[in-house]
C-alpha positions in Angstrom: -50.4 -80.1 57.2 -48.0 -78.1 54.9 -45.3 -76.5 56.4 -45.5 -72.3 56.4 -42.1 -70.6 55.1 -40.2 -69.3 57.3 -41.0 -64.8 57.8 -38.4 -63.0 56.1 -36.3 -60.6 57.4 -37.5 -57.2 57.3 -34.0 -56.0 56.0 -34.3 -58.8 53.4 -35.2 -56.7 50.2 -36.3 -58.6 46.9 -33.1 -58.3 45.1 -33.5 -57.1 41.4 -32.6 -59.6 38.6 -29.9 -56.9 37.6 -28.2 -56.8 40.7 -27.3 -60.6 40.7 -26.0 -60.2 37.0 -23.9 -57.1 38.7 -22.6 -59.9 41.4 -21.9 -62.8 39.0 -20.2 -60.6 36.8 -17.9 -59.5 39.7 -15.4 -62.2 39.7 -13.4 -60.7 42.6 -16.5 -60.6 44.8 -17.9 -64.2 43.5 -14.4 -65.7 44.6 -14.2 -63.8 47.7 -17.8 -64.6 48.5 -17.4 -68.2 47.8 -14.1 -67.9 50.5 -16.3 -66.6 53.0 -18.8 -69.0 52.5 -17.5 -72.4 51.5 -14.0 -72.1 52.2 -13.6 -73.1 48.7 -13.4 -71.6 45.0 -16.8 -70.9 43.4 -18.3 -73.7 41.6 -20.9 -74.2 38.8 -23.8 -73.0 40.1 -23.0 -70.9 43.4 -24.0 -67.5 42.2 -27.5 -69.0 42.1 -27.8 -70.8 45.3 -26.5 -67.4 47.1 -29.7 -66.0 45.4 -31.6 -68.7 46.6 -31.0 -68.3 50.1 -30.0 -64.7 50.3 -33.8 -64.0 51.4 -34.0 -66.6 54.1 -30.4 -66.6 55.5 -28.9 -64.3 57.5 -25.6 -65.9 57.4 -25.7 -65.4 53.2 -27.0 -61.8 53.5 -24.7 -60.8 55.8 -21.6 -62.3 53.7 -22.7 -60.9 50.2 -23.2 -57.1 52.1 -19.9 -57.7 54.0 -17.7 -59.0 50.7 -19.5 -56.5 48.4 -18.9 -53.5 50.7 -15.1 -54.6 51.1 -14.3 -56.1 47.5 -16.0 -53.1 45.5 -15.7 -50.3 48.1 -12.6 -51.4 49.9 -14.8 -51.5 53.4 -16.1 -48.1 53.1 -19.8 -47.6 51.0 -20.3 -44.2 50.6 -23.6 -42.9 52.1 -25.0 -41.1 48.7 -23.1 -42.7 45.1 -20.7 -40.1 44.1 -21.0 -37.1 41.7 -19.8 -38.0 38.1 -19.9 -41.8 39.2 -20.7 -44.1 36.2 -21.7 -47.5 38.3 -23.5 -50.2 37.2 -27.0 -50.0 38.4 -26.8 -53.4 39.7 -23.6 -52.1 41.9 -25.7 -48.9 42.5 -28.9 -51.4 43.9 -26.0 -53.2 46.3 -24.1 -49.9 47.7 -27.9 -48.6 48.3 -28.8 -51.4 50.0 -25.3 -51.6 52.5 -26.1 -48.0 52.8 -29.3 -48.3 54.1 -31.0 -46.5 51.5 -33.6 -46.9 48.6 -31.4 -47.1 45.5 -33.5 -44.2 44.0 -32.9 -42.1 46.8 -29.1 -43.0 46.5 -28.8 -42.1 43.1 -30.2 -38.7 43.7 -27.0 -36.1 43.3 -26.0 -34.8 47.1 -26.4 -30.9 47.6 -24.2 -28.9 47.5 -23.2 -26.7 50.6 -21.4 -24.1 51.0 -17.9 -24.8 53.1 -16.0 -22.4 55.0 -12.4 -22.7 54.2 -10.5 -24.7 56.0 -9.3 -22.7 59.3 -11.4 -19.5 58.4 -8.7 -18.3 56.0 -9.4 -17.9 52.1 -7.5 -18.6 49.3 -5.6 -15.6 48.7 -6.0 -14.1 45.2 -2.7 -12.9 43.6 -2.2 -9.4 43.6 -1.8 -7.1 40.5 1.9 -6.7 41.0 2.1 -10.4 41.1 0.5 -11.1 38.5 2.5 -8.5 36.4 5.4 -10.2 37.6 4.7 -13.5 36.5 3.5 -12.2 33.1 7.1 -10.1 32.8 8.8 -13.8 34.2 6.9 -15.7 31.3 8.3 -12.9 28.5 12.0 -13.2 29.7 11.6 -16.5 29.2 9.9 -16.8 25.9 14.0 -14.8 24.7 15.9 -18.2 26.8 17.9 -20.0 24.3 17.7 -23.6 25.6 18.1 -22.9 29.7 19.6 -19.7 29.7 18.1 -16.6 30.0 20.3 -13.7 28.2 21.2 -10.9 30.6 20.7 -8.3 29.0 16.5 -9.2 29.1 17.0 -9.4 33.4 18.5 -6.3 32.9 15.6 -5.0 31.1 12.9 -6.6 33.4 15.0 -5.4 36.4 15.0 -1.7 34.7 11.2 -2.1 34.3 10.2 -3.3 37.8 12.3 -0.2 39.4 10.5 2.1 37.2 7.2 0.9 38.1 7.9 0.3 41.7 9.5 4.2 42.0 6.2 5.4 39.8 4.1 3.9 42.7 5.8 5.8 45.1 7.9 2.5 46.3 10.8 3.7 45.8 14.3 1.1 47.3 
């Protein structure tokens, strides 16, 4: 009577040749993993008897999820892979599969929501004074010679500001 193998794990997903390539490129997480698992540095070989029992052992799965997650995401695997992020698909397939998600449905760009700002209070947008002050700032200094500012431009500026603030009925 021939022996049955052994029911896999419903969280054991058929990893994609692509993935491994991803991992055995990955010599951080192939010595790391190796660590975890032997004690030892990786040897000839041990990239493909992880694949071989990644399936079947908990243990391995477990480890490769655990080191990947740390080594590549420093412990924290985002739940959706980040706007403008150019992974590796093979690193994409691994973050899905920590995550929990189908790596199609991981790929897929997050929506975009609308936040409040922080503390109910907007950014405030610069006045028109302001921003005729910091235009008048940037022509005083486009007359400096090296750090210094002649005084007869403050003067000038000063002269100008008074005029506009007594025109808008500001007067000091």
């Amino acid at each position: 009577m021939a022996a049955e193998p052994a029911p896999r794990s419903p969280d054991a997903r058929e990893v994609p040749g692509y993935a491994w390539d991803w991992l055995q490129r990955s010599r951080p997480v192939v010595e790391r993993l190796a660590d975890v698992l032997t004690g030892q540095r990786p040897r000839a070989g041990f990239v493909d008897a992880v694949r071989r029992s990644y399936t079947e052992d908990p243990l391995v799965r477990d480890a490769v999820h655990s080191v990947v997650s740390d080594v590549a995401f420093r412990g924290r695997v985002p739940s959706r892979r980040p706007p403008g992020a150019s992974w590796d698909r093979g690193l994409v397939w691994w973050a899905a599969t920590i995550a929990g998600r189908a790596p199609d449905e991981y790929a897929e760009r997050a929506v975009e929501v609308e936040q409040p700002a922080l503390f109910g209070e907007a950014v405030p947008t610069p006045s028109s004074e302001r921003v005729a002050l910091i235009g008048a700032l940037r022509d005083l200094l486009a007359h400096r010679t090296g750090d210094q500012v002649p005084a007869a431009a403050v003067r000038q500026l000063i002269a100008h500001l008074e005029r506009d603030s007594e025109a808008g009925g500001q007067s000091r």
